[in-house]
PDB file of N, CA, C and O in Angstrom:
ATOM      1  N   UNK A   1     -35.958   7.936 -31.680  1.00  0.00           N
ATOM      2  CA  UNK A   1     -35.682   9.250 -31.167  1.00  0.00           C
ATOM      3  C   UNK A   1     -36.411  10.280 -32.023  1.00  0.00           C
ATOM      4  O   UNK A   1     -36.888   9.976 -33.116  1.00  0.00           O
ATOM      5  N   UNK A   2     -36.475  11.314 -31.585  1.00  0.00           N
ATOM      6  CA  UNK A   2     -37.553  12.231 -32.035  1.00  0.00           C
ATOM      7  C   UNK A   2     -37.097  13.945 -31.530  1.00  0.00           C
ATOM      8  O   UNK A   2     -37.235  14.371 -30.383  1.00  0.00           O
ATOM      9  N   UNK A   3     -36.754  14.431 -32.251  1.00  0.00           N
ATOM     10  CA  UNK A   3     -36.235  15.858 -31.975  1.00  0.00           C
ATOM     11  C   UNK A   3     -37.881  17.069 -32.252  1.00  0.00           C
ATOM     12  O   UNK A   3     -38.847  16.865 -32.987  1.00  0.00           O
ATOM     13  N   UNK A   4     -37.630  18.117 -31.436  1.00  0.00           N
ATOM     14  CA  UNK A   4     -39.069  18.532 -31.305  1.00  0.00           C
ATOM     15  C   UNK A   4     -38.204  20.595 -31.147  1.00  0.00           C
ATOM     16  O   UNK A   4     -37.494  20.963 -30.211  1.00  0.00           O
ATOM     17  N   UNK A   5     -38.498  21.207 -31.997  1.00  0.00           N
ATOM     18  CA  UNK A   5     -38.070  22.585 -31.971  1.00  0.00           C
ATOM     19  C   UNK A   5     -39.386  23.367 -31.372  1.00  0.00           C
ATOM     20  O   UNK A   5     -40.444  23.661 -31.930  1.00  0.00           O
ATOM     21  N   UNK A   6     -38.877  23.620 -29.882  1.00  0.00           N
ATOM     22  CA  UNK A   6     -40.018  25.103 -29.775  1.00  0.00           C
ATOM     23  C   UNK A   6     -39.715  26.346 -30.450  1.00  0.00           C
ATOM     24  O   UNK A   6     -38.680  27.006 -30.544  1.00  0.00           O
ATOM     25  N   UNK A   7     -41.074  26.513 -30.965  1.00  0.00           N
ATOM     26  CA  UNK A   7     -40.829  27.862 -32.150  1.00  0.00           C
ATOM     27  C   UNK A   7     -40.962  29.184 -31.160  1.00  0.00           C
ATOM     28  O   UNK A   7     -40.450  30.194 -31.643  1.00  0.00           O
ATOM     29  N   UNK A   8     -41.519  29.328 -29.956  1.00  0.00           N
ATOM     30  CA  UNK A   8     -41.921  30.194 -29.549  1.00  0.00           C
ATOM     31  C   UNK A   8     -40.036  30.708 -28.616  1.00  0.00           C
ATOM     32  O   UNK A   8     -39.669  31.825 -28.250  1.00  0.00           O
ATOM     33  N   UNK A   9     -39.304  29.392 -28.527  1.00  0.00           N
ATOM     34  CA  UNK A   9     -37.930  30.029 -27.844  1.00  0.00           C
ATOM     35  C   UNK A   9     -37.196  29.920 -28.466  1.00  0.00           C
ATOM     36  O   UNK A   9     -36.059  29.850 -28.000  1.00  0.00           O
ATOM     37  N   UNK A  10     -37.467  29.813 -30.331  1.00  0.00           N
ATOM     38  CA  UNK A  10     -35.754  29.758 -31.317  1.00  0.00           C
ATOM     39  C   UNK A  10     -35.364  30.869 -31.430  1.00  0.00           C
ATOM     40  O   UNK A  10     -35.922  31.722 -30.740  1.00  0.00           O
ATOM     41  N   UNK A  11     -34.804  31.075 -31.893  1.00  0.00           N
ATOM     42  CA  UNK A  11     -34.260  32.703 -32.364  1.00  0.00           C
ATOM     43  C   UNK A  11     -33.686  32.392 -33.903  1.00  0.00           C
ATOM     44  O   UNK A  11     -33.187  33.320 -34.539  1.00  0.00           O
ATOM     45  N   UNK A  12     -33.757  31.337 -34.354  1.00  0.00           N
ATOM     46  CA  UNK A  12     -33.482  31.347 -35.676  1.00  0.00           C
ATOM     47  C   UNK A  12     -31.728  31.346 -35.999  1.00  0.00           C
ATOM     48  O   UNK A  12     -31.389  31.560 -37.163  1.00  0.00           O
ATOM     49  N   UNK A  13     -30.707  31.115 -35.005  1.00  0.00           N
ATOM     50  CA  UNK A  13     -29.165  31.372 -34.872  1.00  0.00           C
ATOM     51  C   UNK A  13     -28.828  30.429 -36.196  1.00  0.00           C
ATOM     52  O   UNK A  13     -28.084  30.699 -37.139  1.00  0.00           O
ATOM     53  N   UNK A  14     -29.418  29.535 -36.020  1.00  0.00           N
ATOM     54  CA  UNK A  14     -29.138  28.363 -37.435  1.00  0.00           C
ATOM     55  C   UNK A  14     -28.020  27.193 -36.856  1.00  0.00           C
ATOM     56  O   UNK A  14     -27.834  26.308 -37.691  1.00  0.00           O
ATOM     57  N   UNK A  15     -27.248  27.023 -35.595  1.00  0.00           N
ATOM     58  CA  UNK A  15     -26.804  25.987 -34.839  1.00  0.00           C
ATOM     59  C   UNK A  15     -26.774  25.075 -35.518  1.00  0.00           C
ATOM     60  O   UNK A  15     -25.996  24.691 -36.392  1.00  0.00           O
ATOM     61  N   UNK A  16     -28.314  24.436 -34.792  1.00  0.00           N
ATOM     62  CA  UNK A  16     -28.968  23.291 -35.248  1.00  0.00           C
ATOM     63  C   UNK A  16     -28.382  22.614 -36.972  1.00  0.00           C
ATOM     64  O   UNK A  16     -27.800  21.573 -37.275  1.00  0.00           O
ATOM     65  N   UNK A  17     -28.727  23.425 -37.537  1.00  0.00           N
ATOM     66  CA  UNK A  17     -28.893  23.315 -38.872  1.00  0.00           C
ATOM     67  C   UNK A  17     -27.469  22.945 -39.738  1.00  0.00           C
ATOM     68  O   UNK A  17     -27.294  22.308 -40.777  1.00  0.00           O
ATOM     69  N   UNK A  18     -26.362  23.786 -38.635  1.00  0.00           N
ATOM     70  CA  UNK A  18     -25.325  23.673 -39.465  1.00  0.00           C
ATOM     71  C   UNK A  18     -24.856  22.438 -38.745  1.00  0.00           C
ATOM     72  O   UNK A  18     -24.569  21.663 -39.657  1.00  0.00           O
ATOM     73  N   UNK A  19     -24.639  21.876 -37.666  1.00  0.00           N
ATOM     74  CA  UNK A  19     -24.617  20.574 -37.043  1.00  0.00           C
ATOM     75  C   UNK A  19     -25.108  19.558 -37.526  1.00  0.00           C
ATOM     76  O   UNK A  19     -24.414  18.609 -37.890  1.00  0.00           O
ATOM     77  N   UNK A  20     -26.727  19.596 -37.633  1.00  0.00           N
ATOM     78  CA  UNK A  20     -27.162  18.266 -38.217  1.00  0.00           C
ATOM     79  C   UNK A  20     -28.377  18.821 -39.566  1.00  0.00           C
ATOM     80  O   UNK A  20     -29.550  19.056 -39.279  1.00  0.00           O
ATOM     81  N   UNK A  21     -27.952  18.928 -40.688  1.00  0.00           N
ATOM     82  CA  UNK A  21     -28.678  19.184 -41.566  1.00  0.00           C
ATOM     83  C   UNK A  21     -29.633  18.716 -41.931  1.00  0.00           C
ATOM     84  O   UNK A  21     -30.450  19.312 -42.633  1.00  0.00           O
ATOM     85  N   UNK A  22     -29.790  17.066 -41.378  1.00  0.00           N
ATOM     86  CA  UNK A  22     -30.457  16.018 -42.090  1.00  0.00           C
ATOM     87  C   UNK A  22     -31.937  16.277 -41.015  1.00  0.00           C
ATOM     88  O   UNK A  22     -33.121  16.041 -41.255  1.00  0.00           O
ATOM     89  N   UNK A  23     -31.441  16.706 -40.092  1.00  0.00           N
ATOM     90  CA  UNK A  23     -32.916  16.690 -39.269  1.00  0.00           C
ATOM     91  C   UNK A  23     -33.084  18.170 -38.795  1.00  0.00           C
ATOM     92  O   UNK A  23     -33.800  18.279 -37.800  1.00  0.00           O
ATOM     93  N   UNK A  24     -32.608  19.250 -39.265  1.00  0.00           N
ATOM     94  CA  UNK A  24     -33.073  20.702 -38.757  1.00  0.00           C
ATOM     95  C   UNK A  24     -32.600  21.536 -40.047  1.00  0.00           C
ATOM     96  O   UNK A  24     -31.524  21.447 -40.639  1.00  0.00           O
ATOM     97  N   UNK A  25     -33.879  22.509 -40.368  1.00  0.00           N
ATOM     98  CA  UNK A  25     -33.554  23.422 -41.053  1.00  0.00           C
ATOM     99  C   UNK A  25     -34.040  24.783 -41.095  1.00  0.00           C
ATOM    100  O   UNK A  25     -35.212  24.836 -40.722  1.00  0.00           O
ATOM    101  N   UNK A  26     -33.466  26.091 -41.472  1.00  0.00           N
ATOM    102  CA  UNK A  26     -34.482  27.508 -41.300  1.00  0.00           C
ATOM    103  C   UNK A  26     -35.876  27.183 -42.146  1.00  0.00           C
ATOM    104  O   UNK A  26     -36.030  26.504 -43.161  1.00  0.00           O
ATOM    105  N   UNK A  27     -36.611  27.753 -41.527  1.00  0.00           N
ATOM    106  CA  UNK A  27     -38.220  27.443 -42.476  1.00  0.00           C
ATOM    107  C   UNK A  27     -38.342  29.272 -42.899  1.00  0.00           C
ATOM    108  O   UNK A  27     -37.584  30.109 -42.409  1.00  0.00           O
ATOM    109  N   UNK A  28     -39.082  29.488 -43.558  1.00  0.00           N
ATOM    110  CA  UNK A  28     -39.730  31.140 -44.486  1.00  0.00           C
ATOM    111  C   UNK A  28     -39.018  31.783 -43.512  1.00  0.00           C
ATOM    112  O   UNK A  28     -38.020  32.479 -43.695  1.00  0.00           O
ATOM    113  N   UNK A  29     -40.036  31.313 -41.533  1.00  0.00           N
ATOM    114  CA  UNK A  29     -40.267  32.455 -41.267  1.00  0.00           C
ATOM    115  C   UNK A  29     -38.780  32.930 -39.858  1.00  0.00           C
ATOM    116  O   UNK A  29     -38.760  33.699 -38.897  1.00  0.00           O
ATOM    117  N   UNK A  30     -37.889  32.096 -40.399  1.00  0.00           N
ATOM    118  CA  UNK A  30     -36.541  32.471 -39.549  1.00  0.00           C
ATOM    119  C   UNK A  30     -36.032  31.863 -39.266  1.00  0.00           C
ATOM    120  O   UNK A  30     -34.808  31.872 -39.395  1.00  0.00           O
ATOM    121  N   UNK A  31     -37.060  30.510 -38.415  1.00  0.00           N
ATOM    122  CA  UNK A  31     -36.882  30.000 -37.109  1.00  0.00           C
ATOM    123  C   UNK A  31     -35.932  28.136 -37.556  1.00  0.00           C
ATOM    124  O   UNK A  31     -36.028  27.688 -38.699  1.00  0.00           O
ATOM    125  N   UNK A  32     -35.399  27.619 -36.818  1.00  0.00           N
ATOM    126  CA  UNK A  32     -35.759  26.463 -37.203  1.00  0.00           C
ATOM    127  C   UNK A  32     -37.045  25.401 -37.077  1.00  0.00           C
ATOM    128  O   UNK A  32     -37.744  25.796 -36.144  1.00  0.00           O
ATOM    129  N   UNK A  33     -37.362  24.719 -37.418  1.00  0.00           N
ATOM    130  CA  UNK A  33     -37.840  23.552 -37.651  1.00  0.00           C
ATOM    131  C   UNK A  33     -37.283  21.900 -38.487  1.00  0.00           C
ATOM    132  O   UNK A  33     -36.633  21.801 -39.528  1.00  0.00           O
ATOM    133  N   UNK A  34     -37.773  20.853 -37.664  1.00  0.00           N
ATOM    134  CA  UNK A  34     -37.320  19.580 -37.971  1.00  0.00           C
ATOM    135  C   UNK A  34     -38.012  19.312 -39.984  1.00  0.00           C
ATOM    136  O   UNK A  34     -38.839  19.944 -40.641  1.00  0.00           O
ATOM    137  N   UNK A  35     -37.282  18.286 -40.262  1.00  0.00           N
ATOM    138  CA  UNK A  35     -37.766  18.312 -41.652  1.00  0.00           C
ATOM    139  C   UNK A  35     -37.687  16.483 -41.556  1.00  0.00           C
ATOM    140  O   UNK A  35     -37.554  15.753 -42.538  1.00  0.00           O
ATOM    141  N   UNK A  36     -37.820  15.970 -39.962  1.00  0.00           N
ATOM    142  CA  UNK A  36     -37.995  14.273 -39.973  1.00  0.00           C
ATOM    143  C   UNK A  36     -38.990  14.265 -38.756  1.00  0.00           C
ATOM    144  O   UNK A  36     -39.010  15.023 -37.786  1.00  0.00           O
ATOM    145  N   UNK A  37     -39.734  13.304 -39.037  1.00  0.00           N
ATOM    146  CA  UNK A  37     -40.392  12.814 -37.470  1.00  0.00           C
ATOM    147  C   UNK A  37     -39.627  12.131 -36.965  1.00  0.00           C
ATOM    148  O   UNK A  37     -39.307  12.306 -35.789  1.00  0.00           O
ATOM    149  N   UNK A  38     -39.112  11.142 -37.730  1.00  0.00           N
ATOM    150  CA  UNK A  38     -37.854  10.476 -36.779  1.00  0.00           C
ATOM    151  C   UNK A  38     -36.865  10.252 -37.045  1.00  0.00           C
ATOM    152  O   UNK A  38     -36.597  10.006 -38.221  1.00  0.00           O
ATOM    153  N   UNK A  39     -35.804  10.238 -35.965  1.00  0.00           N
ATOM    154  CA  UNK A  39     -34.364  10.510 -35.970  1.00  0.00           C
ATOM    155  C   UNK A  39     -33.538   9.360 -36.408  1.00  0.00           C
ATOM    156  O   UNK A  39     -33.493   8.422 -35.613  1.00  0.00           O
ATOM    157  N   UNK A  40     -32.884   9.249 -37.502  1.00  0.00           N
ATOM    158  CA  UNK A  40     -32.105   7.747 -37.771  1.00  0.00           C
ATOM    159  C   UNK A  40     -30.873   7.808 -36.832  1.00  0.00           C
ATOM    160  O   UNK A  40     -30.076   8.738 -36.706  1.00  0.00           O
ATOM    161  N   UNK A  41     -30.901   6.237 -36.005  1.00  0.00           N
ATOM    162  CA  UNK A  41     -29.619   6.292 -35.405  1.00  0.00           C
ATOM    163  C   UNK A  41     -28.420   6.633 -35.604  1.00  0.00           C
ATOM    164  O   UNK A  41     -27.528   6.802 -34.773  1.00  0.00           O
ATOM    165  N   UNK A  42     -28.390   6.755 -36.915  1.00  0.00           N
ATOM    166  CA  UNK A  42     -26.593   7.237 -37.279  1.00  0.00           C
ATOM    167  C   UNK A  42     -26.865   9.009 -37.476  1.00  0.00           C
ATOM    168  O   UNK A  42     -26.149   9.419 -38.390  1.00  0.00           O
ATOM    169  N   UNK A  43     -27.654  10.049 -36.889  1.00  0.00           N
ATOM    170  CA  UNK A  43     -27.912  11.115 -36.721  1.00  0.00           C
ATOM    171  C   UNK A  43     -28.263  11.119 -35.487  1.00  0.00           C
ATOM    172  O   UNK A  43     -28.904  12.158 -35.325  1.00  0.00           O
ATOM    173  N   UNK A  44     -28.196  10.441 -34.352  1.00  0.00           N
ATOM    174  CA  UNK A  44     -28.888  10.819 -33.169  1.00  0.00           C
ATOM    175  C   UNK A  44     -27.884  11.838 -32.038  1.00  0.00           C
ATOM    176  O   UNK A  44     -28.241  12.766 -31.311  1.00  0.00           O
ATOM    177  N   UNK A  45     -26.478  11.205 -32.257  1.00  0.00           N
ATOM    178  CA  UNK A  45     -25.492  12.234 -31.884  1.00  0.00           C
ATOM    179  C   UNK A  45     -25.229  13.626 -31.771  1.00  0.00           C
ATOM    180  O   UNK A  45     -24.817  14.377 -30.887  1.00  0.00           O
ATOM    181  N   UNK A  46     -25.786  13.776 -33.536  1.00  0.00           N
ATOM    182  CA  UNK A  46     -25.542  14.878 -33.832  1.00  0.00           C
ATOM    183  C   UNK A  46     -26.765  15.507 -33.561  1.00  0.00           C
ATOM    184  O   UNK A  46     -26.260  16.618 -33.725  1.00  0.00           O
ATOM    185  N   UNK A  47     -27.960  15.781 -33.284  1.00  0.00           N
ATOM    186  CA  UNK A  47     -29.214  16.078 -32.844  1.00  0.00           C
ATOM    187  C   UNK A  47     -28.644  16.022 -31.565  1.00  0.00           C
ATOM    188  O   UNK A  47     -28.343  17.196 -31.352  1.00  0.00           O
ATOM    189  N   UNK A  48     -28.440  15.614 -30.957  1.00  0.00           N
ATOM    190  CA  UNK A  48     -27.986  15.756 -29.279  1.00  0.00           C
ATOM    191  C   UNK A  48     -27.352  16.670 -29.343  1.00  0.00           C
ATOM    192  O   UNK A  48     -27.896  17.587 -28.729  1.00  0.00           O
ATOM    193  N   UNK A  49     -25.886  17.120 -30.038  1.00  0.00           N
ATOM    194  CA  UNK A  49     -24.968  17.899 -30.290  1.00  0.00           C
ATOM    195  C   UNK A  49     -25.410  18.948 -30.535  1.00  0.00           C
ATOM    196  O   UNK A  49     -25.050  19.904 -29.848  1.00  0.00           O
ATOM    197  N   UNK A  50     -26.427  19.144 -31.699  1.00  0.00           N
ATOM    198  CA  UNK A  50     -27.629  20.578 -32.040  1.00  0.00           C
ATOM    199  C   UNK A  50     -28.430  20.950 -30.844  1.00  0.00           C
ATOM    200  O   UNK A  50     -28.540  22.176 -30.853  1.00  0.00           O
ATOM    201  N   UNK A  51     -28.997  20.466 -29.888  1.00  0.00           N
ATOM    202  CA  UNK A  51     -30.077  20.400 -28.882  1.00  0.00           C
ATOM    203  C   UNK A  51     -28.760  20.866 -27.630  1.00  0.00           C
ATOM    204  O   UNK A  51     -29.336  21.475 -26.729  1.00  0.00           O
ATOM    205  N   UNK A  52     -27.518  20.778 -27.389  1.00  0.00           N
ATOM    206  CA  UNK A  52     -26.905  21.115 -27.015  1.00  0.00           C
ATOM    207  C   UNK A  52     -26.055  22.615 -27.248  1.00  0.00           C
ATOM    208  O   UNK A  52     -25.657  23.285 -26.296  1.00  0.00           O
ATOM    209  N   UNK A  53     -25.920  22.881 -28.235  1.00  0.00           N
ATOM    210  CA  UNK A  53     -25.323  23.665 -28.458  1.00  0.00           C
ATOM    211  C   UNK A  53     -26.469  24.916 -29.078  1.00  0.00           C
ATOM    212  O   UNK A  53     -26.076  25.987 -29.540  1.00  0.00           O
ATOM    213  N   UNK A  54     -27.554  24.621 -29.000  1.00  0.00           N
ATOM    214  CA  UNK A  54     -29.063  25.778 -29.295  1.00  0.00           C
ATOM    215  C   UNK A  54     -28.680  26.792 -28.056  1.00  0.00           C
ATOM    216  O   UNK A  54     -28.224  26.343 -27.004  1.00  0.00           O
ATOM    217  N   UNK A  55     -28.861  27.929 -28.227  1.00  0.00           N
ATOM    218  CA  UNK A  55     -28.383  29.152 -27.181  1.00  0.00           C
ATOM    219  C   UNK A  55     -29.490  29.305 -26.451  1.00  0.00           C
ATOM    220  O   UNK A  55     -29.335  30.001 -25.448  1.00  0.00           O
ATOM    221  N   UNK A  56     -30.645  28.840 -26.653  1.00  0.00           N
ATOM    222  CA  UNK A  56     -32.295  29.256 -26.090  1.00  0.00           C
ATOM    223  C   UNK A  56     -32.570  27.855 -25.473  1.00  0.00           C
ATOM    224  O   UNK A  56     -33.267  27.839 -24.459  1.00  0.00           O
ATOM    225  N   UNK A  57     -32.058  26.556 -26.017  1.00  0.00           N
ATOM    226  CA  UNK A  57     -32.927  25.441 -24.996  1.00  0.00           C
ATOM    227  C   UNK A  57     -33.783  24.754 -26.012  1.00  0.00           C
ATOM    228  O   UNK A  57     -34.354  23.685 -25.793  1.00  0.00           O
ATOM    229  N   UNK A  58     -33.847  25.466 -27.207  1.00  0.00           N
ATOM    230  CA  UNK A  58     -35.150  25.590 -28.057  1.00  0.00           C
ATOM    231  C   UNK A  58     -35.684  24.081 -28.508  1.00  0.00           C
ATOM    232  O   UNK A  58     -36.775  23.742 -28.967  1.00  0.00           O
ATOM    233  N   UNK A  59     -34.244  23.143 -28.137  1.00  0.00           N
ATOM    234  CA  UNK A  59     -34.513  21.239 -28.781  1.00  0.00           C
ATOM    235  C   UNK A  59     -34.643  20.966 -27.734  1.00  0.00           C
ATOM    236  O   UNK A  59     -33.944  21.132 -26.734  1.00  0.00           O
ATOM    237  N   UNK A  60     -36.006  20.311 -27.990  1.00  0.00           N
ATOM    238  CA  UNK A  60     -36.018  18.885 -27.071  1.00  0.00           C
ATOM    239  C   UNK A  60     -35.728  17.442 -27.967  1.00  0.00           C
ATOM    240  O   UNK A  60     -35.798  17.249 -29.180  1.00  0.00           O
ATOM    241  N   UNK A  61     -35.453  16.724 -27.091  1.00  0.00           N
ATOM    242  CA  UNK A  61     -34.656  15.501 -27.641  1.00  0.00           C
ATOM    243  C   UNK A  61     -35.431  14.295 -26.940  1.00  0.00           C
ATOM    244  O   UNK A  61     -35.140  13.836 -25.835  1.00  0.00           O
ATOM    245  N   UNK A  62     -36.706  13.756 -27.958  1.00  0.00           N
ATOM    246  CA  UNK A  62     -37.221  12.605 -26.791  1.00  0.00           C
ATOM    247  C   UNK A  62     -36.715  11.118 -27.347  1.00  0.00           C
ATOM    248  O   UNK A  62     -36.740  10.777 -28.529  1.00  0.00           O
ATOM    249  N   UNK A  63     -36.301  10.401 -26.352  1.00  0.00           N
ATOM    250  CA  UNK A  63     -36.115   9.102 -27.004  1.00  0.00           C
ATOM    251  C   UNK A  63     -36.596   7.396 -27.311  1.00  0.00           C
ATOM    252  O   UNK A  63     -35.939   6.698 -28.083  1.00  0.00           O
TER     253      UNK A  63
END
């Protein structure tokens, strides 16, 4: 699995981040971004859960 943040529709809310820490975090310039290429199964939930609960759409979730 593979989580993918569009930067151009985050808004930077921080969701993501506080949900699943291990695979999303704020970068300099606000926004989030991933800090894994790939998703360990015992985090894939919670990346679903972040990609769900993003207010913009901003995760995609490929598997």
């Amino acid at each position: 699995m593979k989580a993918i943040v569009n930067q151009e529709a985050c808004i930077g809310c921080g969701a993501c981040a506080a949900i699943c820490d291990k695979v999303f975090e704020i970068n300099d310039e606000g926004l989030s971004t991933t800090i894994t290429d790939k998703v360990e199964e015992e985090d894939s939930q919670e990346v679903r859960d972040a990609a769900d609960a993003c207010p913009t759409g901003a995760i995609l979730v490929e598997e």
